[in-house]
Rosetta silent file (secondary structure, phi, psi, omega in degrees, C-alpha in Angstrom):
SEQUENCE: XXXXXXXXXXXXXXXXXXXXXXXXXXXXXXXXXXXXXXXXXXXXXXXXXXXXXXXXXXXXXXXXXXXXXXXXXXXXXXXXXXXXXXXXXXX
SCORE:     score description
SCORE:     0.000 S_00000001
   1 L     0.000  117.033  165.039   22.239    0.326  -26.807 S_00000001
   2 L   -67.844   86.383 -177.945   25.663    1.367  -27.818 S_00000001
   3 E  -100.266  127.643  170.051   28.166   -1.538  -28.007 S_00000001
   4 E  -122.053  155.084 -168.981   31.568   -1.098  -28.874 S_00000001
   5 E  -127.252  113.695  173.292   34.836   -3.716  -28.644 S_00000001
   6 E  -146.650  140.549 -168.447   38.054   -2.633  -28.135 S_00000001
   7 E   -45.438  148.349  168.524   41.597   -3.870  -26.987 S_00000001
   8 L   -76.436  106.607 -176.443   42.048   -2.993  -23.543 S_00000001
   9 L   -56.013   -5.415 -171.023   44.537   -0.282  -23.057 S_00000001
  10 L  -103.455   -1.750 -176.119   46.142   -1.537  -19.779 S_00000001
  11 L  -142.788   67.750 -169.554   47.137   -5.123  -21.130 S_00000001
  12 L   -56.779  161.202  163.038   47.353   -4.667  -25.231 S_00000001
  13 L    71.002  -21.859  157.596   46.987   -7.878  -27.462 S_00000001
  14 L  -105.587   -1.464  179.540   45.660   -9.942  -24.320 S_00000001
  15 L  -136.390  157.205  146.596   42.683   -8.774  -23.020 S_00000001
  16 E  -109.820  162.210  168.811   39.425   -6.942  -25.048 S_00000001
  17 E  -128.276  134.746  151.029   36.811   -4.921  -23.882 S_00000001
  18 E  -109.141  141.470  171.082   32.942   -4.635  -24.706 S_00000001
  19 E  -119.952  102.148 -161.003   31.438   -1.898  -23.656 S_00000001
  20 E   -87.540   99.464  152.879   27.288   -1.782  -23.273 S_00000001
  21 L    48.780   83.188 -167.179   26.764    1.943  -22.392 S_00000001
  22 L    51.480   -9.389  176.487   29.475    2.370  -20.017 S_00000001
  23 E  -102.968  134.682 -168.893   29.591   -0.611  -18.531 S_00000001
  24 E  -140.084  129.127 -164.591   32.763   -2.997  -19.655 S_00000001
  25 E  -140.296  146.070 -156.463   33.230   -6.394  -19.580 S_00000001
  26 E  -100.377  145.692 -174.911   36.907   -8.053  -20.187 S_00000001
  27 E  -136.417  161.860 -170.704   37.034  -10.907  -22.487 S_00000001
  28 L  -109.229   12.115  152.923   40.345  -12.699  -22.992 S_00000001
  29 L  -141.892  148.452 -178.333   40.316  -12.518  -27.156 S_00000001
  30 H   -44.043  -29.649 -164.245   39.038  -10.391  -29.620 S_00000001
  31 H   -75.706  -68.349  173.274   37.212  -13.727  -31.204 S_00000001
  32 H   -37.054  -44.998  171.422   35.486  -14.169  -27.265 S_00000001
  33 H   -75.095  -86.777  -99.457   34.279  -10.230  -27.295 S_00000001
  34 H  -105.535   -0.091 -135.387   33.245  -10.314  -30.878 S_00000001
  35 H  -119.922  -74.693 -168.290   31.620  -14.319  -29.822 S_00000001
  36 H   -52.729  -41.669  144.792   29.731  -12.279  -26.755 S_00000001
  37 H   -79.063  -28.959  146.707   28.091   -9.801  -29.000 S_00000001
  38 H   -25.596  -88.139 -177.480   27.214  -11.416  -31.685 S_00000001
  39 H   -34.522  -54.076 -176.288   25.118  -13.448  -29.222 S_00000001
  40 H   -56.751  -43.864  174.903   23.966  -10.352  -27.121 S_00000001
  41 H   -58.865  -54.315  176.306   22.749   -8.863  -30.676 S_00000001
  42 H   -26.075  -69.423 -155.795   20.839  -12.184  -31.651 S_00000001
  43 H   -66.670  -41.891  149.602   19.133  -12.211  -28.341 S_00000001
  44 H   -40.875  -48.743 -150.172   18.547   -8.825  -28.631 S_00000001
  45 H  -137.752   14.161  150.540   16.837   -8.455  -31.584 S_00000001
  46 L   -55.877  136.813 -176.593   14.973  -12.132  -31.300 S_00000001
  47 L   -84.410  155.501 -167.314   11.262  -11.414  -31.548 S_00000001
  48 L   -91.907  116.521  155.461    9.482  -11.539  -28.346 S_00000001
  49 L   -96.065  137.486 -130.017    6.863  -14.340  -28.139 S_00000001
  50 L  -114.560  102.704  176.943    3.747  -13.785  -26.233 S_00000001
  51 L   -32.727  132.390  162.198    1.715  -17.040  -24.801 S_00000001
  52 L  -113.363  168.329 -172.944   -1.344  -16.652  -26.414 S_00000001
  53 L   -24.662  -49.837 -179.532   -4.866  -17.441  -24.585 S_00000001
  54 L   -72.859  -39.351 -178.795   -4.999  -21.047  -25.903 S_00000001
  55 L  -113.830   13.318  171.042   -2.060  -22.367  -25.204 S_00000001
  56 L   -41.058  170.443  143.176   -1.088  -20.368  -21.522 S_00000001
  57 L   -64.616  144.532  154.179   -0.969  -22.640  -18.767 S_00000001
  58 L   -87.882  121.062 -161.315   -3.498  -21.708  -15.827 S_00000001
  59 L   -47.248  -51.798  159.923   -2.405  -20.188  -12.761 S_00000001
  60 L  -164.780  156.134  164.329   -4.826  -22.361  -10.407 S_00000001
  61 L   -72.086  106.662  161.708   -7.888  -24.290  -10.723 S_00000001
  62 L   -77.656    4.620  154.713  -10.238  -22.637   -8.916 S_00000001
  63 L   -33.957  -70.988 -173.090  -11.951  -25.670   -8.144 S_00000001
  64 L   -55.823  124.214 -163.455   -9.274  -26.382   -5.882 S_00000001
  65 L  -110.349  154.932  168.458  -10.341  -25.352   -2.402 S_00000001
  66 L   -68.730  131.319  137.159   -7.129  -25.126    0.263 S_00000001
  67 L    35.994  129.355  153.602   -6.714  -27.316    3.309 S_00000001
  68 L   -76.493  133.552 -169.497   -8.947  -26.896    6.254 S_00000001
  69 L   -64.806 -163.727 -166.133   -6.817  -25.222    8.997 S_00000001
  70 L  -138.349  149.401  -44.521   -5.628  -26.990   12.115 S_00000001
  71 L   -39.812  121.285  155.615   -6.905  -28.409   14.638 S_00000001
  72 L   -44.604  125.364 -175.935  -10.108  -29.980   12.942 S_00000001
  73 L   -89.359  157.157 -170.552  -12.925  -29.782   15.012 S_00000001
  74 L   -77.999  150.070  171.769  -14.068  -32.591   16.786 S_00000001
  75 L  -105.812  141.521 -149.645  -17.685  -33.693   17.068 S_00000001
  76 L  -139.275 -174.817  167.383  -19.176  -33.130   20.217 S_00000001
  77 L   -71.916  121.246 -172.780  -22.108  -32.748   22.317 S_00000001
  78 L    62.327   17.624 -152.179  -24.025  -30.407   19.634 S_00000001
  79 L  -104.528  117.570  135.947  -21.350  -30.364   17.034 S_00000001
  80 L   -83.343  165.060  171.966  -21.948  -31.877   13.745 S_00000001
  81 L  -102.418  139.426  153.989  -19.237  -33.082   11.110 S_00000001
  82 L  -111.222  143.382  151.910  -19.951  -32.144    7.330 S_00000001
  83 L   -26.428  112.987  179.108  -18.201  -34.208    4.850 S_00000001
  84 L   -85.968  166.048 -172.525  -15.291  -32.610    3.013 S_00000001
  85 L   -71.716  160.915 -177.012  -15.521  -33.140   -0.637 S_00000001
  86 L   -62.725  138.036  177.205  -12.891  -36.346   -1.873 S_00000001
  87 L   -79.664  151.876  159.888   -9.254  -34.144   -2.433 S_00000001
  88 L  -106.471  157.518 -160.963   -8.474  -34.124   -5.954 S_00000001
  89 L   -80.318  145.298  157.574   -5.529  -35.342   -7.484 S_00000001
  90 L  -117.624  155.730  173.713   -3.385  -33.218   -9.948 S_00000001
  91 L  -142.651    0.000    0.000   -0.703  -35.216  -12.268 S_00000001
């Protein structure tokens, strides 16, 4: 990525520009543009860390079964109920 900082030709001495590969974004001192890349380079060139296996999070418990739809059916003349399992809690 090409960044360059330069006074802004249509207001000299009060505005800067950075410019990320054509794209330009007005800052209102050179110290604020040169503040704004700085950072954008850090972050840039901060190593990327990758969850590993052990400590990821899990997406869902497959344990967990969903909800029974709506309406539950009623026991009837030939109908049995089975027992849903207790819901479990998450915290």
């Amino acid at each position: 990525m090409k960044i360059l900082i330069k006074a802004s030709a249509k207001s000299p001495g009060s505005q800067w520009q950075v410019r990320l590969d054509g794209e330009a974004i007005t800052f209102r001192s050179e110290a604020e543009a040169r503040a704004f890349v700085d950072t954008l380079q850090a972050r840039i060139q901060a190593p990327t860390v990758s969850p590993s296996s052990s400590s990821a999070l899990p997406l869902a418990d497959p344990s967990i079964r969903p909800a029974p739809a709506w309406p539950l059916p009623v026991a009837g003349a030939g109908s049995t109920l089975q027992s849903l399992p207790p819901a479990r809690r998450t915290s």
